[in-house]
C-alpha positions, -999 to +999 in steps of 0.1 A: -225-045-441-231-077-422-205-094-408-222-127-398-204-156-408-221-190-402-196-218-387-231-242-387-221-261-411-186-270-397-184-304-376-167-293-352-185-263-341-202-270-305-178-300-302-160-301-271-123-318-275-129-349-252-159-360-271-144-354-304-116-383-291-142-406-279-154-404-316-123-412-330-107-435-305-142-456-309-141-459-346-104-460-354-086-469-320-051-452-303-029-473-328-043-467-363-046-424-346-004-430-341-001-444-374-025-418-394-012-386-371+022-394-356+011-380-321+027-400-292+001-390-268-016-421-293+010-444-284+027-438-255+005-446-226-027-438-246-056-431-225-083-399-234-075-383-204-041-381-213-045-372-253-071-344-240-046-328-216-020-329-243-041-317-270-054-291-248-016-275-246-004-278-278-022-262-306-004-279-333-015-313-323-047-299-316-053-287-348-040-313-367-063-341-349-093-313-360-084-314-394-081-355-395-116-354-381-129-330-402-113-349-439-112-382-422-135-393-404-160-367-414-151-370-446-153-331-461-142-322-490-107-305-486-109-267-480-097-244-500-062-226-502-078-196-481-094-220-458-066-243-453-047-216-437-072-213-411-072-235-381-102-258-385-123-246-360-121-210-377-126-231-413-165-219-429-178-251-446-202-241-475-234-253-470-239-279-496-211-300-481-223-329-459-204-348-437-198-384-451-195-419-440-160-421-419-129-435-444-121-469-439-083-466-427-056-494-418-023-495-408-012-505-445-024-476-457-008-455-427+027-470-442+023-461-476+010-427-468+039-422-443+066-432-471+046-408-496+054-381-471+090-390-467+097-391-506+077-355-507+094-344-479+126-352-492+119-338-528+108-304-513+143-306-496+161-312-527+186-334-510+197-306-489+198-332-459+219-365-460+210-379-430+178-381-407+193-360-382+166-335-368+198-307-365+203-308-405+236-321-403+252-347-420+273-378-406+302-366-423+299-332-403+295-355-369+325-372-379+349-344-378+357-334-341+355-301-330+382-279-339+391-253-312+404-219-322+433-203-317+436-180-287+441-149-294+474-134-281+471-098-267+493-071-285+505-055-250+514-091-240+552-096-245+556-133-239+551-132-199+526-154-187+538-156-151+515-121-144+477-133-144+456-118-171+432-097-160+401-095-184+386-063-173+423-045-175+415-027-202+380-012-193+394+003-155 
């Protein structure tokens, strides 16, 4: 049984990370990559030295600036369910897809596709959130102060709090 499987076909193979940015900063630029991705390594001092080093620790960012150059700027068909689970450098690209012409993007477009993923976001939820908090609490919940709890008074203790307790009384 051969085992062979040919990642030829996939853009990225043989792509190093730094020149993959210098493709997409060229084409798109740092501020329409913040608007499209939501990375702050795009916005927040942007330089490709920077986004490489970043991008190089964190595999999520990583793999989510591979797949926007794979469906973006690439413009690949999207993979399949199987696929999709993969991270795109492990993703096999069937050999009758081409790459494409890169999409035409803008920051308009960013927007609107940022609100889609809000109300998609929030319908997935169901509403189970009222607030943006990160913590998934409400205001409401923030409003009410923290309520301590009672102490617990100890059965052997007969009202004389002039003798200091001794935590570890019970366990000598």
């Amino acid at each position: 049984m051969n085992k062979d499987i040919n990642y030829q076909n996939n853009p990225l193979h043989g792509l190093g990370l730094k020149s993959m940015l210098i493709e997409l900063i060229d084409h798109y630029g740092f501020e329409i990559l913040f608007a499209y991705l939501g990375i702050n390594c795009f916005k927040t001092n942007p330089s490709i030295e920077s986004s490489e080093k970043f991008l190089k620790k964190t595999d999520w960012a990583r793999e989510k600036v591979e797949s926007f150059y794979m469906y973006e700027y690439k413009n690949l068909p999207r993979a399949s369910r199987e696929q999709f689970e993969l991270p795109p450098r492990d993703r096999i690209v069937p050999n009758d897809q081409t790459p494409g012409e890169p999409a035409e993007l803008s920051l308009e477009d960013a927007e609107r596709l940022r609100e889609k993923r809000a109300k998609k976001a929030a319908e997935h939820r169901g509403g189970q959130r009222e607030s943006n908090s990160p913590y998934g609490r409400s205001d409401r919940d923030s409003k009410q102060p923290y309520k301590q709890k009672p102490r617990r008074e100890s059965s052997d203790d007969s009202g004389a709090s002039s003798t200091p307790v001794d935590p570890w009384g019970k366990w000598k």
